[in-house]
N, C-alpha and C positions, 0 to 999 in steps of 0.2 A: 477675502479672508486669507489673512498668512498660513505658510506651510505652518508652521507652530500648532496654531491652531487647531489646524485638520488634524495633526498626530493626538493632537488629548482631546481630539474628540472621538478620534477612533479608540482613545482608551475603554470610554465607556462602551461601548459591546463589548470591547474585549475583557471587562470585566464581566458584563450583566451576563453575554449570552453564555460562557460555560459554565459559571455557578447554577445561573437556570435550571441548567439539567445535572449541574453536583449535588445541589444545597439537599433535594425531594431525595434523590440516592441517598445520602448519606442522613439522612431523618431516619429515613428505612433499615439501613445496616448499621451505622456507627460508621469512624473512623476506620475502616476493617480494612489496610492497603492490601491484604494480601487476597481477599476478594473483590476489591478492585481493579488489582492488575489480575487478578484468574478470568474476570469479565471480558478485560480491555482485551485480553488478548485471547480469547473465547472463539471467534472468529477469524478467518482469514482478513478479511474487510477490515476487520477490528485491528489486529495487529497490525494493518498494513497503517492504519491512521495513528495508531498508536506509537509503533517507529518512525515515524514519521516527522511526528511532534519532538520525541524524544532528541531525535538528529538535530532538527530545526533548533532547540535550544540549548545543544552543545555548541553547534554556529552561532546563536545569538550568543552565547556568553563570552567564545574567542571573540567577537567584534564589539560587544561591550567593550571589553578590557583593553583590546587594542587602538580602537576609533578613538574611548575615553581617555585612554594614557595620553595620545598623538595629541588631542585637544584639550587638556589639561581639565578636564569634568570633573565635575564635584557629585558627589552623590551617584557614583555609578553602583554603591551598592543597592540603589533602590529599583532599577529595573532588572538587576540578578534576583532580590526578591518577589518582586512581582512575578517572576515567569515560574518560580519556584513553588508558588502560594495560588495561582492562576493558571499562567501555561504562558505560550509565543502570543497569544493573541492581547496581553497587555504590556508583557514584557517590550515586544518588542514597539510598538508604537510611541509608550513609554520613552524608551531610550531615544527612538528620532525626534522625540520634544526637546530633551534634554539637549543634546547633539544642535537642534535646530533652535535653540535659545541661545547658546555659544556660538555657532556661527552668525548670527545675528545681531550677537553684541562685538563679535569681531569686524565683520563688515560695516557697520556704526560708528570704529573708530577712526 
């Protein structure tokens, strides 16, 4: 199996497994961000995963934009939206398909 591969496959969890536990949440309350960040950060535990996350995809989105510009990528707006609409756990898997489909076609020539 090529690295390619492995990254859009690791999309899928990173899509399924945090809607899992969104999708049932937000049936329950609505759209409501302001009770979902009063939850996320409800806890020490909480907040600690919750900065966490938030850190990890201000880093993913400097090395989006930087990795992408170096290697001239096409569509790097679409793993900015996915980490946006999702989190790091599609965003960024995402982005090493994309990344590892370009070096790929690079090494090829």
């Amino acid at each position: 199996m090529r690295l390619r591969h492995v990254y859009l496959a690791l999309c899928l969890p990173g899509l399924a497994l945090p809607y899992w536990k969104l999708v049932p949440w937000v049936i329950v309350h609505g759209l409501n961000l302001s009770l979902l960040f009063q939850e996320l950060f409800a806890t020490r535990i909480g907040a600690f995963f919750g900065l966490d996350v938030i850190v990890s995809a201000i880093a993913l989105f400097v090395f989006i934009v930087t990795e992408g510009h170096r290697l001239s990528l096409s569509l790097l707006w679409l793993p900015i939206l996915a980490t946006l609409l999702v989190g790091v756990s599609l965003g960024l898997p995402l982005f090493l398909y994309l990344r590892q489909c370009q070096l790929d076609r690079t090494a090829a020539r």
